[in-house]
N, C-alpha and C positions, 0 to 999 in steps of 0.2 A: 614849177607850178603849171605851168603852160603845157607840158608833156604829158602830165599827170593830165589833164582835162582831158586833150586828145587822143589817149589812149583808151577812156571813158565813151567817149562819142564814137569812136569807131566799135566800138562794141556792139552798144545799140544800133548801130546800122547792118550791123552784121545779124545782131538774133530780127530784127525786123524782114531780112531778106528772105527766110526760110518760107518756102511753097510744099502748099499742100498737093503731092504731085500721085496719090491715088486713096482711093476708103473704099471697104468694103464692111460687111457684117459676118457673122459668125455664130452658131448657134448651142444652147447647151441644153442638155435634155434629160430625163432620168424618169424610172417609169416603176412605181410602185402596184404589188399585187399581193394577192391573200393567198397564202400558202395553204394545203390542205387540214393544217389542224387549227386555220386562225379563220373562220368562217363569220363571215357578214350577217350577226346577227346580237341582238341586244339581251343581256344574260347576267344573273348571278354565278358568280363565280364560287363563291364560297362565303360561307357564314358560321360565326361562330356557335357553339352548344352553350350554355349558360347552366353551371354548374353551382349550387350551393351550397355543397356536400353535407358532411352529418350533425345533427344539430341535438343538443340536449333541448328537453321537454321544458318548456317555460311559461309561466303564466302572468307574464308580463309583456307589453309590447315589445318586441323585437324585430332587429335588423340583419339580415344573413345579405353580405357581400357575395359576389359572383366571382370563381375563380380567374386568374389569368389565364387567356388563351397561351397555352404552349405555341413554341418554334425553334426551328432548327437552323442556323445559323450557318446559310450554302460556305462561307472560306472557312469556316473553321470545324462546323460539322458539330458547336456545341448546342446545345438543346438551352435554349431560356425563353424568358415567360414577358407577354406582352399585353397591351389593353384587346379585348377584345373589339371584334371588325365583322363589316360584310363589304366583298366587294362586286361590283358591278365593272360591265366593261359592256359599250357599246362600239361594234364597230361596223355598225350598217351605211355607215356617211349620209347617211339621210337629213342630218341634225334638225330633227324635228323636237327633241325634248325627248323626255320619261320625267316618271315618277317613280317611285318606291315607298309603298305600305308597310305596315306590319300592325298584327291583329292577331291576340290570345286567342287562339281558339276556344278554353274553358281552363274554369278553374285549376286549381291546383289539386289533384286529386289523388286516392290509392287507387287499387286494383277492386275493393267494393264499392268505389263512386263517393265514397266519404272524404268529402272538398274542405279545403282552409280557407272557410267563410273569413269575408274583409280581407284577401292578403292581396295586397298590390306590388306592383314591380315599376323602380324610378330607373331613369336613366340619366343621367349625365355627364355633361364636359366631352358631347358630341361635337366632330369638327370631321368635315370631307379635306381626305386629304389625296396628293395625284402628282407622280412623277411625268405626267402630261404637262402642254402647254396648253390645253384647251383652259378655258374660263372654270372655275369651283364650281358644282353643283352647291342649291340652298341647302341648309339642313338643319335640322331641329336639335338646338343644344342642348333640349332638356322636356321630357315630358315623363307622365304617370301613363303606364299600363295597365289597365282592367281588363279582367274577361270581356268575352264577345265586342271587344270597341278596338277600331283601328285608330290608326295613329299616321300621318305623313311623316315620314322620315328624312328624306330625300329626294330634292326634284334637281332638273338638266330642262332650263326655259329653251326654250327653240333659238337654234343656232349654236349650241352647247353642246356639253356632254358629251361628246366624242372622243374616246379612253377606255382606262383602266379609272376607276377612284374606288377608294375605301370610307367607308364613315366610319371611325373608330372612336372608342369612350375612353378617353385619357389619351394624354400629352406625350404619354411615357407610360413604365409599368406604375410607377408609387401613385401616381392618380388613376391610374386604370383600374388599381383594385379596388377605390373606393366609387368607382361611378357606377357600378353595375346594381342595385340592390332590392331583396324582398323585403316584406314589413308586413307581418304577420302580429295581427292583435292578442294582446294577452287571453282575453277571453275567447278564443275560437278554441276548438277540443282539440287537441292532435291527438294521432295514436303512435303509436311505436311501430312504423311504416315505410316507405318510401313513397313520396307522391311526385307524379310527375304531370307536366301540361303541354301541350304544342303553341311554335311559334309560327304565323304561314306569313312569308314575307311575298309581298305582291308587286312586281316589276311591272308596269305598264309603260306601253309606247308614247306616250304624250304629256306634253308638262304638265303640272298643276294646274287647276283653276282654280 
């Protein structure tokens, strides 16, 4: 037992003896730049068309869903169908915020200006989503569209938003196809037409107020 102590105690006197006999430092570094096609500036990237394709005549209230945004699938090269998106990339490092709009230009209309009085356009099961670390821009998980009336969509408060982010309508494609939709009242006239309307989405530099 006695040996067994002593051998214990010398130990400790030994790791105690150790001298710190020089330190210096050392330094690590690495130095990030914007390539010529990745330019320092805040931008829509892409946005999707909003399809409702062809509808029989009804004179009843109705609801026409919005196609799935097509894509192409980079490893395998297949083609399938996704919730419809817009994406936004700021990359000015300023992180001062943005916002993002979106505002009917005008009714829904043909080529003789004959509109589909009362049809509104719903959106839902909005979420920003972002292979970034930056912070989630807010966004709006659900509103009515009207002619001539904008809408905030998406904002990036100050200190944010520095990225890539998309705002998509659905989780997946099986809710994607149901969040996009017209609603077109029984009683409005249609004719046997195509009518079509603009969407102007509006990026500005500064968060919401």
């Amino acid at each position: 037992m006695k040996k067994i102590l002593w051998i214990v105690c010398l130990c400790l006197v030994f790791a105690y003896s150790l001298e710190v006999n020089g330190q210096t430092t050392s330094k690590g570094d690495i130095r990030f730049f914007y390539t010529k096609n990745q330019p320092r500036k805040l931008q829509i990237d892409y946005v999707s068309e909003f399809y409702f394709g062809q509808q029989s005549i009804q004179t009843i209230d109705k609801e026409y869903f919005a196609f799935l945004q097509p894509f192409r699938v980079k490893a395998t090269g297949k083609l399938e169908k996704g919730p419809n998106f817009i994406q936004i990339t700021d990359n000015r490092q300023t992180y001062t915020g943005w916002n993002l709009e979106l505002k009917q230009e005008n009714q829904f209309s043909d080529s003789e200006g004959r509109i589909l009085d009362g049809a509104s356009i719903s959106f839902e099961h909005g979420r920003a989503v972002t292979n970034s670390t930056s912070e989630l821009p807010d966004g709006k998980e659900r509103f009515v569209l009207f002619p001539n009336e904008s809408v905030n969509v998406m904002q990036a408060k100050e200190g944010t938003g520095e990225g890539s982010f998309q705002f998509v309508w659905g989780k997946d494609a099986e809710e994607g196809e149901k969040s996009i939709h017209l609603s077109v009242p029984g009683r409005t006239i249609k004719y046997d037409t195509n009518y079509t309307t603009n969407f102007q989405w509006i990026l500005v530099s500064a968060p919401w107020q």
